[in-house]
Backbone bond lengths (Angstrom), bond angles and torsions (degrees), N, CA, C in turn:
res aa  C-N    CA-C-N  psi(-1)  N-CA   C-N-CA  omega(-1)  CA-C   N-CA-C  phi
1 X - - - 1.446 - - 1.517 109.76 -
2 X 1.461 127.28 161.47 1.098 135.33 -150.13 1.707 88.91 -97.43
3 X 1.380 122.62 154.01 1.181 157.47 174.90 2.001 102.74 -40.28
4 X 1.630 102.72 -56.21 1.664 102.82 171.01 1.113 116.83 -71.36
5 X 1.274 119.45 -8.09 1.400 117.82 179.47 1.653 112.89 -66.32
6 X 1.689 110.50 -57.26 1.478 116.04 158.63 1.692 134.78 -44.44
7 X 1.060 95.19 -46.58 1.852 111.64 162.96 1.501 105.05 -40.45
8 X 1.754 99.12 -77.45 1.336 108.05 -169.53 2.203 101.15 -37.83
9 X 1.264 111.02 -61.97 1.310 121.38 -146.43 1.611 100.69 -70.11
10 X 1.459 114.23 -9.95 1.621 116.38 -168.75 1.489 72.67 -94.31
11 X 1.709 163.84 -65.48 1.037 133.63 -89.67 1.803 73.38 -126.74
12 X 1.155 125.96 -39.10 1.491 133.03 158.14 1.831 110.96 -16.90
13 X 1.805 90.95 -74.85 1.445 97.88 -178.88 1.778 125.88 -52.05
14 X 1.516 103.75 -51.04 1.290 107.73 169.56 1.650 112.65 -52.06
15 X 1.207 131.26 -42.17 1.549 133.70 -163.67 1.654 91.80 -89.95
16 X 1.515 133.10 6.18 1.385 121.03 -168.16 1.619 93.64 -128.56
17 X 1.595 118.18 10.98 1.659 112.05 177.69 1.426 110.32 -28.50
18 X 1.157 115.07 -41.09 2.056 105.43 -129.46 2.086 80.99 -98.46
19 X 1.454 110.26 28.77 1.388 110.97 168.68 1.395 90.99 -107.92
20 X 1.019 137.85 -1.92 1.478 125.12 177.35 1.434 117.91 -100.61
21 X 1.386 111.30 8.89 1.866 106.86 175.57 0.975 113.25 -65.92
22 X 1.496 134.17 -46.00 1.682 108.13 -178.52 1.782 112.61 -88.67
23 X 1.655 124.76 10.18 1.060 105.75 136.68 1.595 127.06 -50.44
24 X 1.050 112.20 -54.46 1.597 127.70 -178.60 1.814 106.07 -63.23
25 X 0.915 131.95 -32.43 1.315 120.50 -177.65 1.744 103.28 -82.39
26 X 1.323 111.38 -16.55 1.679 110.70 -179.83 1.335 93.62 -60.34
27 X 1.997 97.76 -66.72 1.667 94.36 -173.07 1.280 130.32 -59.84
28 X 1.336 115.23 15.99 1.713 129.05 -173.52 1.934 86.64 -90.32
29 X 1.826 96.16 -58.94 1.553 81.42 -160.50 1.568 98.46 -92.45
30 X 1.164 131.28 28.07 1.768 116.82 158.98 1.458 106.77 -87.87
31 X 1.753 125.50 -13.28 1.281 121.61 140.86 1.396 136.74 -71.81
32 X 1.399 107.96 -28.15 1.636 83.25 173.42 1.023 113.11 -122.67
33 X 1.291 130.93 2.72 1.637 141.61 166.12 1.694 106.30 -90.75
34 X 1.000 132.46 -8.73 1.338 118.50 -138.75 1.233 139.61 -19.75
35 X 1.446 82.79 100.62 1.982 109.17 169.91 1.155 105.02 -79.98
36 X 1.337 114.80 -170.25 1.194 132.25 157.47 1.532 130.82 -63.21
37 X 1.121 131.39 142.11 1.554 136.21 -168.22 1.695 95.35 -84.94
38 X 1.314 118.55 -33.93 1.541 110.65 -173.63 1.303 115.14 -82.61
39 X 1.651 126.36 12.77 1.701 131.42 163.52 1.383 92.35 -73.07
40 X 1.562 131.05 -44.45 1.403 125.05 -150.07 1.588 88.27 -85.25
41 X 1.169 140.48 -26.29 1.363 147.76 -133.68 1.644 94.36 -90.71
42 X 1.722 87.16 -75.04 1.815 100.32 166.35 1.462 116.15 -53.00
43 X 1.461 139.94 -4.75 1.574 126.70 169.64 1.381 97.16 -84.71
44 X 1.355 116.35 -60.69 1.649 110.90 -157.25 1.942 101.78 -57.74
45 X 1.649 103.14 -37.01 1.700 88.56 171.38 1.249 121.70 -60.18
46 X 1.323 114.56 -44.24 1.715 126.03 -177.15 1.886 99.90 -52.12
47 X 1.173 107.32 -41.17 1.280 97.16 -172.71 1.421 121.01 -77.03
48 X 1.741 118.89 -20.89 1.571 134.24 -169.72 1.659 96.58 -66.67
49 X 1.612 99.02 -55.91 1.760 136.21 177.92 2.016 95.16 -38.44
50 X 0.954 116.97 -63.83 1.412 124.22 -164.69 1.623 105.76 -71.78
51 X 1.669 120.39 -54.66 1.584 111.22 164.47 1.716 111.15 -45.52
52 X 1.493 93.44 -56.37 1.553 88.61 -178.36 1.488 123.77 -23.19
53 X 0.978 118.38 -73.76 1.559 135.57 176.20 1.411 94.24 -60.10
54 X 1.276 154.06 -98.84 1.512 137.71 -163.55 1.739 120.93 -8.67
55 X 1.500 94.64 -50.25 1.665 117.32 177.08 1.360 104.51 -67.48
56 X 1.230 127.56 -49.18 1.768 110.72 -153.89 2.055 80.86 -96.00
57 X 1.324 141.81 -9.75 0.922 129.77 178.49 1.535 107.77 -81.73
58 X 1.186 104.30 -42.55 1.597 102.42 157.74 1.455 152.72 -53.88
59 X 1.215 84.07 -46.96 1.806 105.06 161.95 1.455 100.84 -66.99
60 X 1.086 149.39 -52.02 1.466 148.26 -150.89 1.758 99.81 -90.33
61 X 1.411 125.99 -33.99 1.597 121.25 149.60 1.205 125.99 -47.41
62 X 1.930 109.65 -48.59 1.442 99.65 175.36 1.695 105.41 -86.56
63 X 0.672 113.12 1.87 2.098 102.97 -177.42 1.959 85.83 -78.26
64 X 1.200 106.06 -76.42 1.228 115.99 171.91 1.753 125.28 -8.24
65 X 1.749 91.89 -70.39 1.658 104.73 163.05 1.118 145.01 -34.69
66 X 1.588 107.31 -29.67 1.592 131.82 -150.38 1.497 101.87 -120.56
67 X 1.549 130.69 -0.96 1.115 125.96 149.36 1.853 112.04 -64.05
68 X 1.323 92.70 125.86 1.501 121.52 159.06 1.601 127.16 -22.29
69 X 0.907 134.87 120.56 1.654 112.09 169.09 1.668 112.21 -84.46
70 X 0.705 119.35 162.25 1.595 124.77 -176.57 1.863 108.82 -76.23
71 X 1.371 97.24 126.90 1.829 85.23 179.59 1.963 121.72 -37.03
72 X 1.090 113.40 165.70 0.869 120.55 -178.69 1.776 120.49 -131.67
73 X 1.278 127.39 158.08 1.120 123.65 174.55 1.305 126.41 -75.65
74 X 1.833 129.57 112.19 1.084 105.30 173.85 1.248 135.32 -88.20
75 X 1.807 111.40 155.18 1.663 98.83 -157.89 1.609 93.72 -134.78
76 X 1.866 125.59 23.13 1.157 110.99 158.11 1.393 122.31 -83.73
77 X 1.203 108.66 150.80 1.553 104.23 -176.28 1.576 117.62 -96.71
78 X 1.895 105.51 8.85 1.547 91.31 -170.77 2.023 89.33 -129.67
79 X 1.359 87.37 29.02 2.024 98.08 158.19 1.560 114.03 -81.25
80 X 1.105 91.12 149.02 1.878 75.86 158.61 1.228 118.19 -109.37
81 X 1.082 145.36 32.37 1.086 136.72 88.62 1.811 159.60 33.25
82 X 1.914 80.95 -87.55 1.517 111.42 -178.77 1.015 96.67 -61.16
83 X 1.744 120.76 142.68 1.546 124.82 -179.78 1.369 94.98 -88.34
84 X 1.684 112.08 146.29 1.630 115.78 -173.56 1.671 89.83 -90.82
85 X 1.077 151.32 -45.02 1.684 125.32 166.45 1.455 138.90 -26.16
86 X 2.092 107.29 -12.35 1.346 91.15 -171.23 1.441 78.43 -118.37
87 X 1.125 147.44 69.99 1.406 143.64 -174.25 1.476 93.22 -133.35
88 X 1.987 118.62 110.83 1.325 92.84 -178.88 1.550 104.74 -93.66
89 X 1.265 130.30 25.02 1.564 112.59 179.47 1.908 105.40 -104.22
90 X 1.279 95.92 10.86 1.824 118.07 -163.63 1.739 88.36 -45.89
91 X 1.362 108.01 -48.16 1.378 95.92 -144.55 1.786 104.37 -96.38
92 X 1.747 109.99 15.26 1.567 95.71 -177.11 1.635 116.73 -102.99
């Protein structure tokens, strides 16, 4: 993957903190409950895993977006532009 792709996904993560609270409440109770350390382990991945996809779904909307439309024919008659030969009231 391209170089903005990482940018995008580091600046993603920072602006996506407040997805990491119940990582942090695991590691709250693997201290005082003691659970397991790999509940807190699997949130912060689950959460990298979930920006991940937001980002490359995003990027691939705007890559997508930013294709061109193909010219088109113009058909106002008060452009300048419009060729005065196909104007049929040209001649009244």
């Amino acid at each position: 993957m391209k170089r903005g792709f990482w940018v995008s996904l580091g600046i993603n993560l920072i602006f996506n903190l407040e997805w990491t609270i119940p990582a942090w409440i695991l590691l709250a109770t693997y201290f005082i409950f003691d659970i397991s350390i790999f509940w807190f382990v699997g949130a912060l991945v689950w959460w990298v895993i979930g920006v991940a996809i937001k980002t490359i779904v995003f990027s691939w909307l705007v890559r997508n977006g930013n294709i061109p439309d193909p010219p088109k024919e113009n058909k106002n008659p008060y452009s300048s532009t419009y060729k005065k030969g196909e104007d049929k009231n040209e001649n009244v």
